[in-house]
C-alpha positions in Angstrom: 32.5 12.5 58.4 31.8 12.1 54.6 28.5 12.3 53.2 27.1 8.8 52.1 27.6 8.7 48.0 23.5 7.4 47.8 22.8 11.0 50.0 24.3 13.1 47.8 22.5 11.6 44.8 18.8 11.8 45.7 19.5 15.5 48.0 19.1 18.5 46.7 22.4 20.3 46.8 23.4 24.3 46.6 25.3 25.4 43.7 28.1 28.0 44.5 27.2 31.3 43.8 23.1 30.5 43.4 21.3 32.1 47.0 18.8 29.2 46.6 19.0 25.0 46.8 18.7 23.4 43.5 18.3 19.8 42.1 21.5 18.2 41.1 22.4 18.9 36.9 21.9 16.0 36.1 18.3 16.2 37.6 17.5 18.9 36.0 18.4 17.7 32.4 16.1 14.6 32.6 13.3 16.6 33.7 12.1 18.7 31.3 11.8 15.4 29.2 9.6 14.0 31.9 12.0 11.5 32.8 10.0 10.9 36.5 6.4 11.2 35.3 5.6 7.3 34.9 1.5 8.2 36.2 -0.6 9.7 33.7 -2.4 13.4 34.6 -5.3 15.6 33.4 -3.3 17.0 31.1 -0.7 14.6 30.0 0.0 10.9 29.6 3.1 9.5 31.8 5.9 7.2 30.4 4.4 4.3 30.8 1.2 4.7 28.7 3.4 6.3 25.9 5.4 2.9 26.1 2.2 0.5 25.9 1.0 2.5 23.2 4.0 2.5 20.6 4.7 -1.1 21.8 1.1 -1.8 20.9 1.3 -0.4 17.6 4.9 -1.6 16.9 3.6 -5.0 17.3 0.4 -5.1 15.8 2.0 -3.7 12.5 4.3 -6.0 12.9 1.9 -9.1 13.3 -0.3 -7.5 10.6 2.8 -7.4 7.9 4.1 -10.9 8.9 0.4 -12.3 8.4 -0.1 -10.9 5.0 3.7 -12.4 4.3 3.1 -15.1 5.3 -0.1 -15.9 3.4 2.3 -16.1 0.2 4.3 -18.7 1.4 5.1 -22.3 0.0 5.2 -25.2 2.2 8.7 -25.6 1.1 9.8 -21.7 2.6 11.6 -21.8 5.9 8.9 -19.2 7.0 6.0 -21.2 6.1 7.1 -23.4 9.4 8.5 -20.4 11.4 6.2 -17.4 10.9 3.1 -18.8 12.7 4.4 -20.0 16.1 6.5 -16.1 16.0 2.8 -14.4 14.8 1.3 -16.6 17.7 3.3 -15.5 20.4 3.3 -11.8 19.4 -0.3 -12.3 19.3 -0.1 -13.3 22.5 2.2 -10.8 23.7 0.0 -8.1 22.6 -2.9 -9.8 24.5 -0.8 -9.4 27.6 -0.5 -5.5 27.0 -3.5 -4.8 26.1 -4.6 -6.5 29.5 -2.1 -4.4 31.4 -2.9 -0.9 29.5 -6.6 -1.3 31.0 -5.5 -1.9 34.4 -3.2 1.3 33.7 -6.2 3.1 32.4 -8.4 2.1 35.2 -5.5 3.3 37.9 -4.9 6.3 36.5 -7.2 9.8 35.5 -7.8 10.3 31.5 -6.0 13.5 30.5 -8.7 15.5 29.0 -9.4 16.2 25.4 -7.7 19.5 23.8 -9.9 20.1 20.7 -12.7 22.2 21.5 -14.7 20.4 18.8 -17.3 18.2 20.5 -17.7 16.2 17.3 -13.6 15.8 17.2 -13.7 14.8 20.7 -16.4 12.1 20.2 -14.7 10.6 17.1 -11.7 10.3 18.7 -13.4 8.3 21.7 -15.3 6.1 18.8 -11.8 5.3 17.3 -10.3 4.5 20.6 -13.4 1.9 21.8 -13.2 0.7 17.9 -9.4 0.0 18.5 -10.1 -1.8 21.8 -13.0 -3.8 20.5 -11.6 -5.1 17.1 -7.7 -5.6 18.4 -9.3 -8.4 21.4 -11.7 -9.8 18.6 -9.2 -10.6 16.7 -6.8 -12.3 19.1 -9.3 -14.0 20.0 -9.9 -15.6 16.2 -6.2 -16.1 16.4 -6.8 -18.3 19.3 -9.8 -19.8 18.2 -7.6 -20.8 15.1 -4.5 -21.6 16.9 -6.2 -23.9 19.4 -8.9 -25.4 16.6 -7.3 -29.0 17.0 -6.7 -28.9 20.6 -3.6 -28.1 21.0 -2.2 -25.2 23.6 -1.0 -21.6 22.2 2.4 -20.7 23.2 4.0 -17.8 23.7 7.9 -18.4 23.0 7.9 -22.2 24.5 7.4 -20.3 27.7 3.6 -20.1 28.8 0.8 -22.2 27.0 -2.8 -21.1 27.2 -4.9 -24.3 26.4 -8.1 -25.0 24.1 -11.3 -24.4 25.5 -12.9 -25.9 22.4 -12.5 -27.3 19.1 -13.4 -26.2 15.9 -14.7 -28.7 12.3 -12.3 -27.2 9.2 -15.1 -25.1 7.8 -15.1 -23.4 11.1 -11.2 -22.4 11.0 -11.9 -21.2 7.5 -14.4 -19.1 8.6 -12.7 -17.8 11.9 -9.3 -17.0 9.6 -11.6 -14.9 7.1 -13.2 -13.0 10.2 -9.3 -12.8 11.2 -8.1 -11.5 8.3 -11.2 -8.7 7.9 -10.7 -7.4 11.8 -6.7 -7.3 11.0 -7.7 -4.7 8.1 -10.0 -3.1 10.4 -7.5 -2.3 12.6 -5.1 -1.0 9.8 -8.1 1.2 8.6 -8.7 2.9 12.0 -5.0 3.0 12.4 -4.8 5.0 9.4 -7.5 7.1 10.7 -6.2 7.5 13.8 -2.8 9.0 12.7 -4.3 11.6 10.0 -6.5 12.5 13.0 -3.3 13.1 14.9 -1.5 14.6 12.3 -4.4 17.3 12.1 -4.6 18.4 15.8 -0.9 18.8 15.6 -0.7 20.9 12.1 -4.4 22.2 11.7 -5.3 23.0 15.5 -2.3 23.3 16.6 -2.4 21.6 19.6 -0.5 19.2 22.2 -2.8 16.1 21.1 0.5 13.9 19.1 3.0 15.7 21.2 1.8 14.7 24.6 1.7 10.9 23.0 6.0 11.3 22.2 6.7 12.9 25.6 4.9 13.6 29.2 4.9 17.0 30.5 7.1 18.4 33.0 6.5 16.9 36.2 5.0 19.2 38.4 
């Protein structure tokens, strides 16, 4: 009787002419990409917190150029009336991932640092908690600013997070200024972050940037 097609897929099969059982070829050429390592290890991240991470950045570059556009815009530009319900929901969005990337990093072990600088090591961590803390501050004056009058944020027309409190117009003035200054903040350790990057890779020569673009093998 035939062997099921769904067998033959997942089950190792023997290549003619090889004295040993092997993993199909089509396996084998998504592995060494780490195609199946999803769970982070010791000594590399998985797929999934590579994903959060470049989705986090894409978007909070992406929030951060559409808020400085938008701060030039007439009342009479189509984007003066589109840009901030978009920014609101990305803003939004991101709040979801950076929820779900500390779950992930509680479930999972840290993979350990590679500089043998203690100093290096430390900074590093600094930036990290310095990322965390400013990114939730300011989603949080985004909220504050969104909500000042009220009225629920939305994310796409799809979910709506109501007010929890109002805020008097000096207050919004004040919580977009603090809004503003945290959205630089996080450009400035972004910018940090990456030249810090840039020198374990072409300095020290280690697998600090590379093991953020790709896992390891699966072992």
């Amino acid at each position: 009787m035939p062997v099921p097609t769904i067998t033959v897929i997942f089950t190792p099969i023997r290549h003619w002419g090889r004295d040993r059982w092997d993993l199909p070829p089509y396996y084998r050429a998504l592995k060494p990409l780490g195609f199946i390592m999803l769970k982070d290890t010791r000594r590399d991240y998985g797929w999934i917190s590579i994903s959060i991470h470049w989705i986090s950045a894409l978007l909070i570059f992406f929030l951060f150029g559409l808020g400085i556009y938008m701060t030039g815009l007439s009342y009479y530009d189509e984007w003066y009336h589109k840009g901030p319900s978009l920014h609101i929901s990305l803003g939004l969005v991101l709040l979801l991932v950076m929820v779900v990337r500390l779950v992930w990093r509680g479930a999972n072990p840290t993979p350990e640092d590679l500089s043998p600088h203690r100093l290096n090591n430390a900074l590093a961590k600094l930036v990290k908690l310095g990322f965390y803390l400013l990114i939730f501050a300011v989603i949080i004056s985004g909220y504050l600013i969104t909500t000042a009058e009220g009225k629920p944020a939305e994310i796409f027309g799809l979910l709506k997070i109501p007010s929890i409190m109002e805020l008097s117009a000096s207050q919004v003035d004040l919580a977009g200024e603090i809004h503003e200054f945290l959205a630089w903040g996080i450009v400035l350790l972004a910018v940090l972050h990456a030249l810090g990057a840039l020198m374990h890779h072409f300095v020290w020569r280690d697998r600090t940037l590379v093991r953020m673009l790709k896992p390891g093998k699966q072992k």
